[in-house]
PDB file of N, CA, C and O in Angstrom, chain B, residues numbered from 101:
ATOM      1  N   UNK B 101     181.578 103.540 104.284  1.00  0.00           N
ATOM      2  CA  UNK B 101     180.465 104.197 103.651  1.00  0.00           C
ATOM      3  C   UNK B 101     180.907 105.108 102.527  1.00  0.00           C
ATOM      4  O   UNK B 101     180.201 105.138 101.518  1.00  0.00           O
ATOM      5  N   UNK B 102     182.128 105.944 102.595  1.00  0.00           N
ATOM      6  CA  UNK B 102     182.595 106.191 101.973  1.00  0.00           C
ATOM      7  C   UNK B 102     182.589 105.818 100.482  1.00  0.00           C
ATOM      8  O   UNK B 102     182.320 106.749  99.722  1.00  0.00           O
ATOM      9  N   UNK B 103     182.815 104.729  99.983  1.00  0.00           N
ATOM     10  CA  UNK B 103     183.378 103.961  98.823  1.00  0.00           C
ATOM     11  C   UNK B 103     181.929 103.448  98.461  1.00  0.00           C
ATOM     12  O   UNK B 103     182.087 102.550  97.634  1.00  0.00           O
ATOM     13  N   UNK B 104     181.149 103.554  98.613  1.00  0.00           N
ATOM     14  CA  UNK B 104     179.409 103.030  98.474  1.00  0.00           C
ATOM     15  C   UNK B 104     179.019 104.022  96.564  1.00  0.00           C
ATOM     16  O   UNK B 104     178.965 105.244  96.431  1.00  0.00           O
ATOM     17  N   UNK B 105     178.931 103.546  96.048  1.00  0.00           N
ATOM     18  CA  UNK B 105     178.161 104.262  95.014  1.00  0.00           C
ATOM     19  C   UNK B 105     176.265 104.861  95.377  1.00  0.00           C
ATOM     20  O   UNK B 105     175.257 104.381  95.895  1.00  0.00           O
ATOM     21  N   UNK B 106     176.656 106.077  94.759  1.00  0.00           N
ATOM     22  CA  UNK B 106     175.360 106.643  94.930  1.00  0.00           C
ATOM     23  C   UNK B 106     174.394 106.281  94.443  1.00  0.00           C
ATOM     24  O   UNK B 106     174.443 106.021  93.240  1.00  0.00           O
ATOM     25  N   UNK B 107     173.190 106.123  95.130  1.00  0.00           N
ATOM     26  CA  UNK B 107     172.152 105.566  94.591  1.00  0.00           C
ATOM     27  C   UNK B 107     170.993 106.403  95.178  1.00  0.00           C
ATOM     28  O   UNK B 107     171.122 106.986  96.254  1.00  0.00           O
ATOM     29  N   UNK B 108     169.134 106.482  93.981  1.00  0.00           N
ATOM     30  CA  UNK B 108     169.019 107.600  94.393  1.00  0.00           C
ATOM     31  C   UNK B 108     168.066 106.844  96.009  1.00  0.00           C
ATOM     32  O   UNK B 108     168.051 105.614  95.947  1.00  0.00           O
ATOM     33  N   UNK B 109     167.644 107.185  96.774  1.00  0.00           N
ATOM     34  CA  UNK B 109     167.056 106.965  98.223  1.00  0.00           C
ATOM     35  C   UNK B 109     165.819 106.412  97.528  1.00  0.00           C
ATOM     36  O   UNK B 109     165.340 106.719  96.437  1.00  0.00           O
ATOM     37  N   UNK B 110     165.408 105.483  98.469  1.00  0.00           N
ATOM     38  CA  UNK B 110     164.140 105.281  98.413  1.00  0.00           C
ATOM     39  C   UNK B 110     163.204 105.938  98.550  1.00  0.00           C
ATOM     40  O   UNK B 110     162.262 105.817  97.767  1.00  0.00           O
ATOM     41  N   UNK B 111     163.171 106.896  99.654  1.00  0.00           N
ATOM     42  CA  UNK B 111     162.286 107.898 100.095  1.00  0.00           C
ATOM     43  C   UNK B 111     162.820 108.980 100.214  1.00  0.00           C
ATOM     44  O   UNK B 111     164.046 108.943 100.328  1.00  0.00           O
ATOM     45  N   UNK B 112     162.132 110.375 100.237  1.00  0.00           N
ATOM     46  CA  UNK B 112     162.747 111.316 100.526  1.00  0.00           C
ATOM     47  C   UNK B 112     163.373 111.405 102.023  1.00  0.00           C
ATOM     48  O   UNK B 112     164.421 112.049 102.053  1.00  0.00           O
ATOM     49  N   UNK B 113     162.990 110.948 103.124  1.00  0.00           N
ATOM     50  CA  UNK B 113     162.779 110.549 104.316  1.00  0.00           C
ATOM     51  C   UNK B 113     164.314 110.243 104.578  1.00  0.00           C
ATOM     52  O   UNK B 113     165.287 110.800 105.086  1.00  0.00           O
ATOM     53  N   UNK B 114     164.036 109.211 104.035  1.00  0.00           N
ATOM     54  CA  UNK B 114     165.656 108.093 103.940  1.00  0.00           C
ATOM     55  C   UNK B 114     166.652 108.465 103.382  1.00  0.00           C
ATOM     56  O   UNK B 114     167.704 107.909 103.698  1.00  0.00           O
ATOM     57  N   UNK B 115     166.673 109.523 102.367  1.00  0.00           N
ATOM     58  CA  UNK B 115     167.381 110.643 101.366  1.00  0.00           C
ATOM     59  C   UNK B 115     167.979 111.517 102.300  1.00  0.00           C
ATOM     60  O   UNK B 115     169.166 111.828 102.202  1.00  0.00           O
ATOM     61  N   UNK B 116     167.128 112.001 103.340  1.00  0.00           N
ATOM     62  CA  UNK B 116     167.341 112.861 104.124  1.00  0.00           C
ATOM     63  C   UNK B 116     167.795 112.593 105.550  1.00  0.00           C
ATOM     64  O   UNK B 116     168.069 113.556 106.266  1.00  0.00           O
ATOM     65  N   UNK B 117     167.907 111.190 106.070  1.00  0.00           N
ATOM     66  CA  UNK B 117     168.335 110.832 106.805  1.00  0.00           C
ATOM     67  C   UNK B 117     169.962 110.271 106.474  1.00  0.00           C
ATOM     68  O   UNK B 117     170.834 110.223 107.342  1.00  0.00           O
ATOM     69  N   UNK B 118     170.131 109.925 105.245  1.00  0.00           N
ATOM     70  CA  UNK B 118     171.388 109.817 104.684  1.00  0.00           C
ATOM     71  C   UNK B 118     172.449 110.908 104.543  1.00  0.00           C
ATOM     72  O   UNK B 118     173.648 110.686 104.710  1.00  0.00           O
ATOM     73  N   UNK B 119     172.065 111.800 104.304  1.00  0.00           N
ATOM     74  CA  UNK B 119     172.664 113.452 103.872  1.00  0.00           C
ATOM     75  C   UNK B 119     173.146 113.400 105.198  1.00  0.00           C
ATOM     76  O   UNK B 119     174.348 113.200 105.373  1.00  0.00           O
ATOM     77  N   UNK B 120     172.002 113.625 106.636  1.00  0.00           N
ATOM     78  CA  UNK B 120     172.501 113.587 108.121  1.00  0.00           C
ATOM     79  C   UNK B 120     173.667 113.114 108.648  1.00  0.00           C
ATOM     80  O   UNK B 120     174.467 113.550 109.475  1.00  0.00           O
ATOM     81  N   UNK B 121     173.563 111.860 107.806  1.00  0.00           N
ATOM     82  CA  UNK B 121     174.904 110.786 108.405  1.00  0.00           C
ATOM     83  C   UNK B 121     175.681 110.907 107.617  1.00  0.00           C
ATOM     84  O   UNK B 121     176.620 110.293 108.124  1.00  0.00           O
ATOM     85  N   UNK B 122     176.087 111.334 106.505  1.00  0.00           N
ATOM     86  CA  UNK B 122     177.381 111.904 105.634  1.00  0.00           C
ATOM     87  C   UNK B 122     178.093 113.303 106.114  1.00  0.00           C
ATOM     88  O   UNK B 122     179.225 113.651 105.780  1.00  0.00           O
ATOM     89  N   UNK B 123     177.205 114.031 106.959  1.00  0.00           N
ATOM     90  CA  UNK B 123     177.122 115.166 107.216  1.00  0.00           C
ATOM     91  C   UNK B 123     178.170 115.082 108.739  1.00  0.00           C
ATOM     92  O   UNK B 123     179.274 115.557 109.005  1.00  0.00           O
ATOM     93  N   UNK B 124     177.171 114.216 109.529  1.00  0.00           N
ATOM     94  CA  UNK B 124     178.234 113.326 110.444  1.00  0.00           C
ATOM     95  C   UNK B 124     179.305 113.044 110.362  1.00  0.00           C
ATOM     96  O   UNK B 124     180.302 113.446 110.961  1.00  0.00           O
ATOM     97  N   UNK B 125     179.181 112.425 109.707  1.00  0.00           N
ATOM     98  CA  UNK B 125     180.797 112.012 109.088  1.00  0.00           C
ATOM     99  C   UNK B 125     181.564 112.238 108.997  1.00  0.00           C
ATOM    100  O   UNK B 125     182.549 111.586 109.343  1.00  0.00           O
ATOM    101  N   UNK B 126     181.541 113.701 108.277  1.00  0.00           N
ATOM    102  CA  UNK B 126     182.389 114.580 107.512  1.00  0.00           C
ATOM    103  C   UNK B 126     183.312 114.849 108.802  1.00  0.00           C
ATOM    104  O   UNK B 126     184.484 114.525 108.991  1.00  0.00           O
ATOM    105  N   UNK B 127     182.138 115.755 109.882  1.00  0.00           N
ATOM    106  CA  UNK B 127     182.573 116.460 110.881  1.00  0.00           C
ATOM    107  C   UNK B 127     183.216 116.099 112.412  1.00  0.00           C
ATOM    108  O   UNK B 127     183.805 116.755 113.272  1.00  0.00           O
ATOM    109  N   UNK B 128     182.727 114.542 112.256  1.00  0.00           N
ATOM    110  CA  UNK B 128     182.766 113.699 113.364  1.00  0.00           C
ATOM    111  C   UNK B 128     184.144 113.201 113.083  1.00  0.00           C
ATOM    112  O   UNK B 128     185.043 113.450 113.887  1.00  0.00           O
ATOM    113  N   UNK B 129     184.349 112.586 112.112  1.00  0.00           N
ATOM    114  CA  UNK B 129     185.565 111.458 111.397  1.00  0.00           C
ATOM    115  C   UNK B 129     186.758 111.952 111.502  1.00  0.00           C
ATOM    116  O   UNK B 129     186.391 113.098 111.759  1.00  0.00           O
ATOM    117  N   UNK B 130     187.716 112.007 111.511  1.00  0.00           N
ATOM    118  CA  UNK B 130     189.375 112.065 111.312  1.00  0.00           C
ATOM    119  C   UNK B 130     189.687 111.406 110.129  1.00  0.00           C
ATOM    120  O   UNK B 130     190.494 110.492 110.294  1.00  0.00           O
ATOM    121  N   UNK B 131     189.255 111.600 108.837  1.00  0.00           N
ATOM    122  CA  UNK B 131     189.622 110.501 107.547  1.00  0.00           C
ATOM    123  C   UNK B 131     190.323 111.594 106.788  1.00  0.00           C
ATOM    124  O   UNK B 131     190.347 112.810 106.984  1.00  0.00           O
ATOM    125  N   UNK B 132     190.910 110.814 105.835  1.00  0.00           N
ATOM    126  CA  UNK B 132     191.654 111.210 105.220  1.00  0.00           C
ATOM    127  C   UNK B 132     190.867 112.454 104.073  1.00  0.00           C
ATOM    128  O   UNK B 132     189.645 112.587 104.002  1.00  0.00           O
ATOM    129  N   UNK B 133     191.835 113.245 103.275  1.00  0.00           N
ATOM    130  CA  UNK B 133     191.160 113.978 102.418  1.00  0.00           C
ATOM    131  C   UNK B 133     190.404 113.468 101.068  1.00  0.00           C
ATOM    132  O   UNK B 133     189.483 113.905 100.378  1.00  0.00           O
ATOM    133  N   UNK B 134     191.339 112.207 101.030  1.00  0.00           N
ATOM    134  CA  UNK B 134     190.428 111.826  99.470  1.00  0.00           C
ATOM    135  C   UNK B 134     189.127 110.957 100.084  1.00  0.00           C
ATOM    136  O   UNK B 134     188.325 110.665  99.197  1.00  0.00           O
ATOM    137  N   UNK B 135     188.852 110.606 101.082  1.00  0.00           N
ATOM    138  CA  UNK B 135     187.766 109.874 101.940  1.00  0.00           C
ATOM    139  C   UNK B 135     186.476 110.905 102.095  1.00  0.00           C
ATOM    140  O   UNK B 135     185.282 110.622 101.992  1.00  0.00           O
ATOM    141  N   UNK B 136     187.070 112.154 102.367  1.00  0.00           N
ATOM    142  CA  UNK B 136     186.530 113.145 102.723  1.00  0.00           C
ATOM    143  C   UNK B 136     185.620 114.301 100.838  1.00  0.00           C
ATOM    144  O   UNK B 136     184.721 115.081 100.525  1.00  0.00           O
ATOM    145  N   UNK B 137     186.375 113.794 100.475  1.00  0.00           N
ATOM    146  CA  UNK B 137     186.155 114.679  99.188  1.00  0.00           C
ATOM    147  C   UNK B 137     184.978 113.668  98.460  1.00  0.00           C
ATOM    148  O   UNK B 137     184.034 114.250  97.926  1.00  0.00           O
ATOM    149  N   UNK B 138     185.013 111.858  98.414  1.00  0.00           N
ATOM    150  CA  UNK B 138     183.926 110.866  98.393  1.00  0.00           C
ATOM    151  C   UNK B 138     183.136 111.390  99.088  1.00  0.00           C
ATOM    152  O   UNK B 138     182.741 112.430  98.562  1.00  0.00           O
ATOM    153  N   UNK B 139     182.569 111.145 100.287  1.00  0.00           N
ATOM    154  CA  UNK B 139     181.660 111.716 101.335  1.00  0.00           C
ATOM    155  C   UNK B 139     180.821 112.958 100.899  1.00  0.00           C
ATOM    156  O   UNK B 139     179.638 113.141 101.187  1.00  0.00           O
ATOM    157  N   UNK B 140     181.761 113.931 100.025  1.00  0.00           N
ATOM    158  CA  UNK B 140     181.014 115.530 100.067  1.00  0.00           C
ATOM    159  C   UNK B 140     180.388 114.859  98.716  1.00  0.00           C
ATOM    160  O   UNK B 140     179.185 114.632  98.584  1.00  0.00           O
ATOM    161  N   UNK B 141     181.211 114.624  97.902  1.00  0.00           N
ATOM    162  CA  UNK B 141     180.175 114.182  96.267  1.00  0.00           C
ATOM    163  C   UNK B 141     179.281 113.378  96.324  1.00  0.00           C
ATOM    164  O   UNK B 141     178.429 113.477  95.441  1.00  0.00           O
ATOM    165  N   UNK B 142     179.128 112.367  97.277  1.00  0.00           N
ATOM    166  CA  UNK B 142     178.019 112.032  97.298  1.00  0.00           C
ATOM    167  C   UNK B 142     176.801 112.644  98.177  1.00  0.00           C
ATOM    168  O   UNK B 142     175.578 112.506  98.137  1.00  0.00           O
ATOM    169  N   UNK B 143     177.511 113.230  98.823  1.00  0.00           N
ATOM    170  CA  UNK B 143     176.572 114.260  99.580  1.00  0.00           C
ATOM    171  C   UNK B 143     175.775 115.330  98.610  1.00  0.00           C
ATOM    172  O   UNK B 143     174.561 115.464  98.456  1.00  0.00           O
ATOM    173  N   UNK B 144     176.831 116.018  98.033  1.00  0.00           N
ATOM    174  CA  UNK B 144     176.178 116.947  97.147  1.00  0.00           C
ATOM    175  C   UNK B 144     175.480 115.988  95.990  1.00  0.00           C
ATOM    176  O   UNK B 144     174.727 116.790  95.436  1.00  0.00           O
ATOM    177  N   UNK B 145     175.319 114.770  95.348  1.00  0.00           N
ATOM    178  CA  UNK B 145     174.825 114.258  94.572  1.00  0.00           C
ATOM    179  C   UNK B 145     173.469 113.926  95.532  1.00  0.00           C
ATOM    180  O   UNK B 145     172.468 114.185  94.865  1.00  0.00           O
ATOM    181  N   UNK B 146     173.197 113.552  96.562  1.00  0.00           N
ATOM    182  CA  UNK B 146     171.862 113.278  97.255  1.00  0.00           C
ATOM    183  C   UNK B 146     171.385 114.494  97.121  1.00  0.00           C
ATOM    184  O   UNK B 146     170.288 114.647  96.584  1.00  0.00           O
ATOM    185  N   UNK B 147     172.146 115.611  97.599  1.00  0.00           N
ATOM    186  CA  UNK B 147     171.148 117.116  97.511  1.00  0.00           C
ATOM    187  C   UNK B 147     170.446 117.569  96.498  1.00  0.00           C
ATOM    188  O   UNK B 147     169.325 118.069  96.591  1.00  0.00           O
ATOM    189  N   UNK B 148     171.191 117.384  95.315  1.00  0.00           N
ATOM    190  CA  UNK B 148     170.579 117.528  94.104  1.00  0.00           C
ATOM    191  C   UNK B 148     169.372 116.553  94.101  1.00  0.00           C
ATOM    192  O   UNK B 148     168.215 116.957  94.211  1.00  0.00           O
ATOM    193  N   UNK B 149     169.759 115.040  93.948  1.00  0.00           N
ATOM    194  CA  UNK B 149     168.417 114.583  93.793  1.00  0.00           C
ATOM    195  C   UNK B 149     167.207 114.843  94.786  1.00  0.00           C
ATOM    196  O   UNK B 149     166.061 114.620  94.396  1.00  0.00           O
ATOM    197  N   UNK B 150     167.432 115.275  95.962  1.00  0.00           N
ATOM    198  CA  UNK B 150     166.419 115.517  97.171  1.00  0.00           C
ATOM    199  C   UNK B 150     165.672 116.765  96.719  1.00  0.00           C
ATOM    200  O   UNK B 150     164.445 116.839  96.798  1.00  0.00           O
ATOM    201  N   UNK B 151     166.659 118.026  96.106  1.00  0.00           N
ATOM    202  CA  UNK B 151     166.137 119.569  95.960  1.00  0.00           C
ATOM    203  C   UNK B 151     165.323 118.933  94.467  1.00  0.00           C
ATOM    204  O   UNK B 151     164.218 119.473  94.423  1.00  0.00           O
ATOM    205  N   UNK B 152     165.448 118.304  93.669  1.00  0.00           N
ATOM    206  CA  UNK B 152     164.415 117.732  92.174  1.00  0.00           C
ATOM    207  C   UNK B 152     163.401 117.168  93.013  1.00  0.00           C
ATOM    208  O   UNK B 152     162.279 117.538  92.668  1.00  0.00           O
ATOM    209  N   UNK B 153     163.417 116.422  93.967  1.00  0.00           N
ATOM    210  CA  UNK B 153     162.187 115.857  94.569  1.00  0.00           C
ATOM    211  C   UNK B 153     161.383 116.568  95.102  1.00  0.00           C
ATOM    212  O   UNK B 153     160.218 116.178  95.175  1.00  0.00           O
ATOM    213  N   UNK B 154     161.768 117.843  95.640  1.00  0.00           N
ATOM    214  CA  UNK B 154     161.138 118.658  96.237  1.00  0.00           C
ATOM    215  C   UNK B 154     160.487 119.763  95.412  1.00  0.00           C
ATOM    216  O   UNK B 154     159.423 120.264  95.777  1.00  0.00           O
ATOM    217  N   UNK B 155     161.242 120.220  94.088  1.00  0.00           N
ATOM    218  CA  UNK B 155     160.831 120.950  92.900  1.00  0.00           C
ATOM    219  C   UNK B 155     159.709 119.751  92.641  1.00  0.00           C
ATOM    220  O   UNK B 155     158.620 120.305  92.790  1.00  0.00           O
ATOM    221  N   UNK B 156     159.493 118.305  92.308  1.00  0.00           N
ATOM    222  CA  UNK B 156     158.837 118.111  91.917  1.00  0.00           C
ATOM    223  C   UNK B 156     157.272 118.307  92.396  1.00  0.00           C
ATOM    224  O   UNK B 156     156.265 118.777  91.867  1.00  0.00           O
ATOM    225  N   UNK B 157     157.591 117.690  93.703  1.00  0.00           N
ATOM    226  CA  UNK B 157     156.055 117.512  94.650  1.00  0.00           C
ATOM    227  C   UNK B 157     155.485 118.844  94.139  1.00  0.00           C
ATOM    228  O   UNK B 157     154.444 118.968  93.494  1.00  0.00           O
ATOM    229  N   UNK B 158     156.674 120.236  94.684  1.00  0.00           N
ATOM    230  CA  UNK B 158     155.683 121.744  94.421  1.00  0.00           C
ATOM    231  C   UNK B 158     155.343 121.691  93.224  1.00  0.00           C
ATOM    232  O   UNK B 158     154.429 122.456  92.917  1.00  0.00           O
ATOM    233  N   UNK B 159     155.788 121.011  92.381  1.00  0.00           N
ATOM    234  CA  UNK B 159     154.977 121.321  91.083  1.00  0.00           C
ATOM    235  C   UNK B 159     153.536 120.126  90.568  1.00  0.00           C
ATOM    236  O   UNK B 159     153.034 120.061  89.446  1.00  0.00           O
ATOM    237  N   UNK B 160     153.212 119.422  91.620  1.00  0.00           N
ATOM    238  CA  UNK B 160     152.448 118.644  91.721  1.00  0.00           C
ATOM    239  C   UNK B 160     151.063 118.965  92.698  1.00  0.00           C
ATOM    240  O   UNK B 160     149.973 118.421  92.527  1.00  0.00           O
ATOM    241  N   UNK B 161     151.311 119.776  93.546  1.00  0.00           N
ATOM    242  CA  UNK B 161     150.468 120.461  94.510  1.00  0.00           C
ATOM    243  C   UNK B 161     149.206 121.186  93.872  1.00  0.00           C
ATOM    244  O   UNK B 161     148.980 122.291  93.380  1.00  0.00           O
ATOM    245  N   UNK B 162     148.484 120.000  94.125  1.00  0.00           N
ATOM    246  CA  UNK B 162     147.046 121.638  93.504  1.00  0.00           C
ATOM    247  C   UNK B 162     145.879 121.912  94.458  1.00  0.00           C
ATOM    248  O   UNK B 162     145.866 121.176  95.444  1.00  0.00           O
ATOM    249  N   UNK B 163     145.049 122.678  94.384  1.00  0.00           N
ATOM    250  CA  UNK B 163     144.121 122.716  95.059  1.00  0.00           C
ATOM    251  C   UNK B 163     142.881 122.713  94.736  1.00  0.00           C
ATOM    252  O   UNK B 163     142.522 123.342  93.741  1.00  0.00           O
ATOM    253  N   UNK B 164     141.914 121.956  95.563  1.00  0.00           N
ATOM    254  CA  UNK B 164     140.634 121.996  95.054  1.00  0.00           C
ATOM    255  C   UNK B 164     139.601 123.443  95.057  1.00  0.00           C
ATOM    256  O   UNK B 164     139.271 123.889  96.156  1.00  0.00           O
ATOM    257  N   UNK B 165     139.328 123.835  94.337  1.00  0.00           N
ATOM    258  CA  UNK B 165     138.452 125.210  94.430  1.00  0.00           C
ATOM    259  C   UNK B 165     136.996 125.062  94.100  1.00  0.00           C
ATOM    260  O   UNK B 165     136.489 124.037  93.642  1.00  0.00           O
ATOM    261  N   UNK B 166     136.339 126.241  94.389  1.00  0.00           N
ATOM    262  CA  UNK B 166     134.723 125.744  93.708  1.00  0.00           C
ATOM    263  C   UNK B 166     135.202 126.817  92.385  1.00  0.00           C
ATOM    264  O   UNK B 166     135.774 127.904  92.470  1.00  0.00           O
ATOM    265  N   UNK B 167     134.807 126.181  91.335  1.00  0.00           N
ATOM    266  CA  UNK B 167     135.024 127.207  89.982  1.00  0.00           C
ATOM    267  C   UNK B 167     133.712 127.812  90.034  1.00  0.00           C
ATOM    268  O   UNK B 167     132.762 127.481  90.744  1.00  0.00           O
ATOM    269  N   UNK B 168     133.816 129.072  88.884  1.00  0.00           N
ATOM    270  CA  UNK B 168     132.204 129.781  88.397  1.00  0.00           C
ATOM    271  C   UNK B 168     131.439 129.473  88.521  1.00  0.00           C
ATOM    272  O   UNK B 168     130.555 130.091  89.114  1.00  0.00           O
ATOM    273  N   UNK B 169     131.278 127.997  87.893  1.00  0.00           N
ATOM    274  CA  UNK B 169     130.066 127.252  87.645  1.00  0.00           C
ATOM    275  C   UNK B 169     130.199 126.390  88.854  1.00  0.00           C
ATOM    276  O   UNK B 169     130.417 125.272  88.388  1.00  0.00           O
ATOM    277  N   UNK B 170     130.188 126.305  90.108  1.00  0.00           N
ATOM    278  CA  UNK B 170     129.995 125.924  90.914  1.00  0.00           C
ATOM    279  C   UNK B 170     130.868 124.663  90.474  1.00  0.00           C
ATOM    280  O   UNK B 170     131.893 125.340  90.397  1.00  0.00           O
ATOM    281  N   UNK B 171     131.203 123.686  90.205  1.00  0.00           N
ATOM    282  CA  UNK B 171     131.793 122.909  90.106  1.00  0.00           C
ATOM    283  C   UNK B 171     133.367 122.919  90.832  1.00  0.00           C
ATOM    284  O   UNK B 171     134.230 123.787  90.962  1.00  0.00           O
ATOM    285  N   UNK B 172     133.242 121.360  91.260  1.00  0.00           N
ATOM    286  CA  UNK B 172     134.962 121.659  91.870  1.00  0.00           C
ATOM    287  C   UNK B 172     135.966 122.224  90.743  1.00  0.00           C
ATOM    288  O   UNK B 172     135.396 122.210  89.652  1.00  0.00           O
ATOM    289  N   UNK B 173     136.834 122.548  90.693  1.00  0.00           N
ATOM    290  CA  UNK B 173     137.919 122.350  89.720  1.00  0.00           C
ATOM    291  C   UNK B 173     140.020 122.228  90.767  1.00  0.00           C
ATOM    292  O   UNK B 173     140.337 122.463  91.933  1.00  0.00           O
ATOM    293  N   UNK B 174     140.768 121.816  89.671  1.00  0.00           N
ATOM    294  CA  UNK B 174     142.078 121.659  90.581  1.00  0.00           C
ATOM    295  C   UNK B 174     142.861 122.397  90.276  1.00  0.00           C
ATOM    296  O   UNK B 174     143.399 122.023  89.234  1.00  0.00           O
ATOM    297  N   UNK B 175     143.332 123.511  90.723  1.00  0.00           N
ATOM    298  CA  UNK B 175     144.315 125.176  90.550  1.00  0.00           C
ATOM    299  C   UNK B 175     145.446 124.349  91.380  1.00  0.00           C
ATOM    300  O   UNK B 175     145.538 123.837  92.496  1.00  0.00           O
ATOM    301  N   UNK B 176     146.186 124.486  90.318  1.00  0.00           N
ATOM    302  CA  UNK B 176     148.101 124.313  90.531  1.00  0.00           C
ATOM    303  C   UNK B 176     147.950 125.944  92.052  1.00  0.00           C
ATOM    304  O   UNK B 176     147.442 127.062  91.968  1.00  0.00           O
ATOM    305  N   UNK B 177     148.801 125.100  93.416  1.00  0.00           N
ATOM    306  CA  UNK B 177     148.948 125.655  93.864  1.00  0.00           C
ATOM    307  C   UNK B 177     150.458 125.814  94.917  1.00  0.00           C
ATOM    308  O   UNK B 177     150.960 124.789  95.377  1.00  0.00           O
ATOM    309  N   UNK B 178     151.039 127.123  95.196  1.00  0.00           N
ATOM    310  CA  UNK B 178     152.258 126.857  95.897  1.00  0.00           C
ATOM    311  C   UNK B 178     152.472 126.664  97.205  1.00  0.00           C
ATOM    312  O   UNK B 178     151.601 127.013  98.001  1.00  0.00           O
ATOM    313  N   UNK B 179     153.601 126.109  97.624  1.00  0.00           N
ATOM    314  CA  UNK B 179     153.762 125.919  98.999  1.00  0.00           C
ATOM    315  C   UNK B 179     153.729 127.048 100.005  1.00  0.00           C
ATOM    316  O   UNK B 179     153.963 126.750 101.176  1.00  0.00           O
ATOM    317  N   UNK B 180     153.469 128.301  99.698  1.00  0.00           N
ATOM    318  CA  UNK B 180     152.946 129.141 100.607  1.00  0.00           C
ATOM    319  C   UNK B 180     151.275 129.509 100.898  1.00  0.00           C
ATOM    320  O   UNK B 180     150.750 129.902 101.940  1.00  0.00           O
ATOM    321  N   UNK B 181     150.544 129.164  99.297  1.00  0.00           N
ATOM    322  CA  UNK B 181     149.125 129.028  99.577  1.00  0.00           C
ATOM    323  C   UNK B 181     148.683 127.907  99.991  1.00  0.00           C
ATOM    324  O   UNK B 181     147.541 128.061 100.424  1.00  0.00           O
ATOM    325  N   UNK B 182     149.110 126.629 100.083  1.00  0.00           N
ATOM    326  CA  UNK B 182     149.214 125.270 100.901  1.00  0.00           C
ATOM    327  C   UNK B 182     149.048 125.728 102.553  1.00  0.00           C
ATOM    328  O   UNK B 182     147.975 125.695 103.156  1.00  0.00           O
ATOM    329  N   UNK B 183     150.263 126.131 103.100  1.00  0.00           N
ATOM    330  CA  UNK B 183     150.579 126.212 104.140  1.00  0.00           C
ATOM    331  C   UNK B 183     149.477 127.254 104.952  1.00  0.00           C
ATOM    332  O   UNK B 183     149.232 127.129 106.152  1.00  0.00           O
ATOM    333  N   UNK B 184     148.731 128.528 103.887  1.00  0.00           N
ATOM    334  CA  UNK B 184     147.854 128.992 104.899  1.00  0.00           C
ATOM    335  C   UNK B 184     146.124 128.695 104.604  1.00  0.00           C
ATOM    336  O   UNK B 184     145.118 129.404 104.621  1.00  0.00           O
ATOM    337  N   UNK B 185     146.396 127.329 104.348  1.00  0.00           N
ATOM    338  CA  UNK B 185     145.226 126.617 104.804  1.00  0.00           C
ATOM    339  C   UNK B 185     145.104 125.301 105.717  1.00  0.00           C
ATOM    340  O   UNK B 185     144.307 124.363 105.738  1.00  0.00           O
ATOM    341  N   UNK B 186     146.529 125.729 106.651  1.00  0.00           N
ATOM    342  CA  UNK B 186     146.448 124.299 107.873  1.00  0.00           C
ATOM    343  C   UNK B 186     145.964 125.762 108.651  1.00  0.00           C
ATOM    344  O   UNK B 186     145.931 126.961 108.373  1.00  0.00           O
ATOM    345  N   UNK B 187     145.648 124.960 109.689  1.00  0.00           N
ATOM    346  CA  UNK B 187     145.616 125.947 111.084  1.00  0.00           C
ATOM    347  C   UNK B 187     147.163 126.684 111.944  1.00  0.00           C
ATOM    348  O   UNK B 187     148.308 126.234 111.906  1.00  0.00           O
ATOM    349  N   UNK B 188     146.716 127.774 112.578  1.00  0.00           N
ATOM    350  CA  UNK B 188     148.019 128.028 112.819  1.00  0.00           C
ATOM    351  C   UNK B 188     148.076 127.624 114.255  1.00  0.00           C
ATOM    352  O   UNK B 188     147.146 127.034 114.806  1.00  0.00           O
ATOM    353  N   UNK B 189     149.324 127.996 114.918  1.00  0.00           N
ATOM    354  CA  UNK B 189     148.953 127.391 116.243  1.00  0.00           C
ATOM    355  C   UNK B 189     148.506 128.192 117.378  1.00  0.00           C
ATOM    356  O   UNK B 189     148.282 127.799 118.523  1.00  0.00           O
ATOM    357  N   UNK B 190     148.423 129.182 116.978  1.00  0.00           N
ATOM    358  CA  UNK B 190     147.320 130.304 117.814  1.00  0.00           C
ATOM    359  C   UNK B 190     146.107 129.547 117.819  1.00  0.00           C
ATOM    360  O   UNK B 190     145.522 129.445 118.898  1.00  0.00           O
ATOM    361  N   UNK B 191     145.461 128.811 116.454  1.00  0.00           N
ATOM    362  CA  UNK B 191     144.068 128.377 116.303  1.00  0.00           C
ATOM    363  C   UNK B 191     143.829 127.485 116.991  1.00  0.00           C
ATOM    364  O   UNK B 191     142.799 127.365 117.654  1.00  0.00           O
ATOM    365  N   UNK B 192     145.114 126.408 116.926  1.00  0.00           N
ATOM    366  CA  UNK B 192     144.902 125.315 118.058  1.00  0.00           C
ATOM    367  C   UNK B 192     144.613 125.601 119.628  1.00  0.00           C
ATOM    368  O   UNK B 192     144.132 124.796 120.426  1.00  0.00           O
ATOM    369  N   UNK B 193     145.061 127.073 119.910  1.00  0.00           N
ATOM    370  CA  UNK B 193     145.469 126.834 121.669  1.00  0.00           C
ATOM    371  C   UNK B 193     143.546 127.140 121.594  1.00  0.00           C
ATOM    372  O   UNK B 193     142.880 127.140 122.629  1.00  0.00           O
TER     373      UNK B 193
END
């Protein structure tokens, strides 16, 4: 796995299940150092593209509001005003 050229993931999902198993690797394996130094660069090359994927979505996030004029409108919104409009889990019990 090692010697594999980086490529970017299909999914973030799969991006992130990859990082896991390089991560594995690293710590699990007995390989050599130049085996080991492959492994981290492509590791750190998935992170980068995973942390842009994740800059991207937040910058894709908006929310629907009622504007002035009563009309819907869509306000760019962040992943902390996202998050306190699920329920919490106090609300669920």
């Amino acid at each position: 796995m090692a010697g594999k050229s980086t490529k970017k993931a299909a999914t973030f999902e799969a991006g992130l299940e990859t990082l896991e198993k390089i991560a594995q690797q690293m710590v699990n394996a007995d390989l050599p150092l130049d085996e080991l130094m492959k492994l981290y660069e492509e590791g750190l090359t998935l992170s980068h593209d995973l942390e842009n994927r994740l800059q991207a979505a937040r910058g894709r996030m908006q929310e629907i509001r009622k504007g002035a004029d009563g009309k819907p409108e869509a306000v760019d919104s962040t992943v902390e005003q996202q998050m306190t409009l699920l329920p919490s889990e106090e609300d669920e019990v």
